[in-house]
N, C-alpha and C positions, 0 to 999 in steps of 0.2 A: 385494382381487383374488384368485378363486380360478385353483387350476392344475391341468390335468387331471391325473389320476395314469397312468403310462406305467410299463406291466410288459415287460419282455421275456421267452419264451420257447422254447427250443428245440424244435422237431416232426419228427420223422422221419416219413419215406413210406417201408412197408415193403412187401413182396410179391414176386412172381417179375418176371423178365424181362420185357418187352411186356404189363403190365397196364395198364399209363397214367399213373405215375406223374407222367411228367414232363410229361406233356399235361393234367392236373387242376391241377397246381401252374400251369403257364400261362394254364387256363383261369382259374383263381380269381383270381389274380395279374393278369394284362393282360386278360382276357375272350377271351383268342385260343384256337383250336385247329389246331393244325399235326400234321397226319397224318401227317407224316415221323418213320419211328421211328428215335431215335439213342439206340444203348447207351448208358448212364452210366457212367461210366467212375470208380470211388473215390464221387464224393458230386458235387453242386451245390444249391447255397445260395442260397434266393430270400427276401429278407425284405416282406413284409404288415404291412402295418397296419391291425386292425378296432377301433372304438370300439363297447364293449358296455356297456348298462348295469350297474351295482354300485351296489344301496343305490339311495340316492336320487342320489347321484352319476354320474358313468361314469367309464370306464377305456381306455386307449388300450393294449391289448396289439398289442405290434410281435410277430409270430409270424415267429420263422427258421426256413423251410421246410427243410428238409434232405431233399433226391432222394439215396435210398442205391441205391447199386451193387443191383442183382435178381438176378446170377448166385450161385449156390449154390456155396457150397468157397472163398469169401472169406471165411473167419473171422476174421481179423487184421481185414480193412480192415471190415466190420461190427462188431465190438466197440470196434475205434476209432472209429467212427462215433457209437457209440451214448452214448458217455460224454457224462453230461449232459443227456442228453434227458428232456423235461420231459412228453413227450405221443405216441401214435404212430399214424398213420391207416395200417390195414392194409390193402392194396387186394388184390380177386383181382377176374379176370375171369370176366365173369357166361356168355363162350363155352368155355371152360377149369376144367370142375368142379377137375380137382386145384391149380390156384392157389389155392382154397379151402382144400383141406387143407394146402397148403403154410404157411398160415399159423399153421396150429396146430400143425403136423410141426416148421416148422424155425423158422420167423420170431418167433412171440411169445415160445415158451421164451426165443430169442438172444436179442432183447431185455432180456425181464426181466430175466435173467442176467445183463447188463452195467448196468442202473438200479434192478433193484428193480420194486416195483407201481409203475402210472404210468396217468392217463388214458389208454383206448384207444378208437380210434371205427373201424368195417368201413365200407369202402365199393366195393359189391359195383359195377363198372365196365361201361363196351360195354352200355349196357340198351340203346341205340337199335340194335343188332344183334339184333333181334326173331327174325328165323326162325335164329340159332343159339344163345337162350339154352339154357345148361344149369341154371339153379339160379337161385332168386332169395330173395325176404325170408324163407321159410320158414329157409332153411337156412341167410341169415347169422344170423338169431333165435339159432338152436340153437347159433351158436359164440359168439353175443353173452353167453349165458346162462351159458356158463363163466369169464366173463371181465365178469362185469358191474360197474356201479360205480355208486356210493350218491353221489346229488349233494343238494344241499341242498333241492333243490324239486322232483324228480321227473319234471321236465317237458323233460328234454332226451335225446332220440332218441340213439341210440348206433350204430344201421346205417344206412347210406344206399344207396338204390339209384341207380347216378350216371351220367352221360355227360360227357366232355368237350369231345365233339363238340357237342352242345345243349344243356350246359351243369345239366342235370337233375341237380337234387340234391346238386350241387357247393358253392354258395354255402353251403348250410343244414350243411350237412356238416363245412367248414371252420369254422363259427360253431359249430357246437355243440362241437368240439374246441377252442373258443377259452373258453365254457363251462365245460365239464370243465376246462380247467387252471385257470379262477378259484374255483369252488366246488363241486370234488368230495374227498372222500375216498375212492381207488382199491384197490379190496380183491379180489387177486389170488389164485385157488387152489393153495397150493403143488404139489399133487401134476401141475402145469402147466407147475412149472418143469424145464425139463430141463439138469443140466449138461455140455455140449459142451466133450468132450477135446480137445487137438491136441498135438501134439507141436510144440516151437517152433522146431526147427532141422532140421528132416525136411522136404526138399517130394519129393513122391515122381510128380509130374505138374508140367506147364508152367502147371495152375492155382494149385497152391499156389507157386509160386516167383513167380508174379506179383501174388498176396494178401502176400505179405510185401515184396515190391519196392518195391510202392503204397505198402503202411505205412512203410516206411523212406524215401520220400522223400519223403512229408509230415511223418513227425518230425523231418525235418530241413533244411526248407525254411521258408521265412519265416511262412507262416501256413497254416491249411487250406485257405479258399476258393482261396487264389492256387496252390499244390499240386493242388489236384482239377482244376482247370482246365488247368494244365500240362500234368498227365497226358493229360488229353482231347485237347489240341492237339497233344502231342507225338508220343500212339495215332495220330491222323488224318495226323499228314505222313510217317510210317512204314509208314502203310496194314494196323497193327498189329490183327486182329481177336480182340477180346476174347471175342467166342461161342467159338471154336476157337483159342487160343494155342497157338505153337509155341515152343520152346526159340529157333531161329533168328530168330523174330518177339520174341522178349525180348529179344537182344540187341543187335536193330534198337534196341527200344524205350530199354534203358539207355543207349545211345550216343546218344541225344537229349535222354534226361534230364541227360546230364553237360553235356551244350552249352547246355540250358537254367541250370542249374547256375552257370556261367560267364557266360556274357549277363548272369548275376544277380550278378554279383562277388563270387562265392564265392572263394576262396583257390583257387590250384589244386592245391595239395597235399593239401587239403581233395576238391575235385571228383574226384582221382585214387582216392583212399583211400575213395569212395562208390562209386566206378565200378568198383572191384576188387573190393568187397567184394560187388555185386548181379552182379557176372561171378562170383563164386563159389556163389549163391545157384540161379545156372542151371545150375551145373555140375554143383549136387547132383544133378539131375533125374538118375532112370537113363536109360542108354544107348541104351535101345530109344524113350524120348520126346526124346531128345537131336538124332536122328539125321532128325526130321520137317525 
């Protein structure tokens, strides 16, 4: 009796804000598209399972989808992210030229920089918004080509031009990134990588004191998935908006997290000495972001 062989691998979805990340991963995942856009809040973790041929065998790679945060000036909670990850589907929108650069600007350097070379696949998003494309396969080509990677057979596509909404170019997309983690060797241009400085106890805005907030309380909460989701649920009953943080919307936010904290039978000695230490996290903000 044989048994199929079962890989698991980590995949990040990387890109700006409102590219589709998290309506690709659903389409591919359940077949569904839901056109209601909700920020991601830290990450969400959707696991797939595709059976690909290997050899004359096949192989069951479980793919853990990981939906990262899209806003910019989360450093922390992006490098925490990234640890681990085996593969990364870049998304920009095909109505949005500079989502495109952003991927080269900010998104792949960060990456690299927390994994190393690693299977990459673009998937240029929104094609069925016909009369507002700006850019299509010409131009993902041209960043593919910086960033290409040598697979065993030659025969696997690297950009996709995709929708979520009609599902184009989705499946094939997700499969060839599932590809690429089985039989490529990933060969990344150094002069690609860029290393991003921060300072790690500086937030000098209400965004950097909420990139570290996130990180601090999924390192010290029971696992990430159940962490990333907290956060989400505990943003949405605070009415906490992650586009626009205010110093006074964070501290809505940590007084939620400590009561989640608790719920969860954390010590309260423990919940207190969390809860003081992200009140002082806010407090670094200068005064002129304090006071929103």
């Amino acid at each position: 009796m044989t048994h199929q062989l079962k890989i698991m691998k980590k995949v990040a979805l990387i890109g700006d804000a409102a590219v589709g990340k998290t309506s690709l991963v659903r389409k591919f995942v359940l077949d569904e598209f839901d056109d209601k856009y909700i920020t991601t809040i830290g990450l969400k973790v959707t696991k797939k399972s595709v059976t690909l041929p290997y050899g004359k065998e096949s192989v069951e790679l479980i793919m853990m989808l990981w939906d990262i945060l899209g806003q910019k000036g989360f450093q922390r909670t992006h490098e925490r992210a990234f640890r681990g990850v085996d593969g990364a589907i870049c998304v920009a929108d095909v109505t949005r030229t500079e989502t495109l650069k952003s991927l080269e600007e900010y998104w792949i350097p960060n990456i690299i920089r927390a994994t190393g070379p690693i299977p990459i696949i673009f998937f240029a998003n929104k094609v069925d918004l016909e009369d507002q494309v700006q850019f299509g396969m010409r131009e993902l080509l041209s960043l593919e080509e910086r960033y290409k990677m040598k697979d065993a057979t030659g025969s696997f596509p690297q950009s996709f031009l995709t929708s979520a909404r009609t599902g184009a170019g989705v499946e094939e997309g997700f499969k060839s990134m599932g590809y690429y983690l089985l039989f490529t060797e990933p060969s990344v241009r150094d002069d690609k990588i860029v290393i991003m400085n921060h300072e790690e106890f500086s937030f000098e805005s209400p965004t950097e004191a909420l990139d570290a907030i996130t990180v601090d309380f999924i390192n010290r909460f029971f696992y990430e998935i159940a962490a990333s989701t907290a956060i989400q649920e505990s943003a949405a009953k605070v009415e906490f908006d992650i586009t626009n943080p205010t110093a006074n919307g964070l501290r809505a936010l940590v007084e939620e997290l400590a009561s989640v904290e608790k719920r969860a039978g954390r010590p309260d000695v423990l919940v207190t000495k969390n809860l003081e230490r992200r009140r002082k996290m806010i407090d670094s903000i200068p005064k002129m972001d304090t006071i929103k």
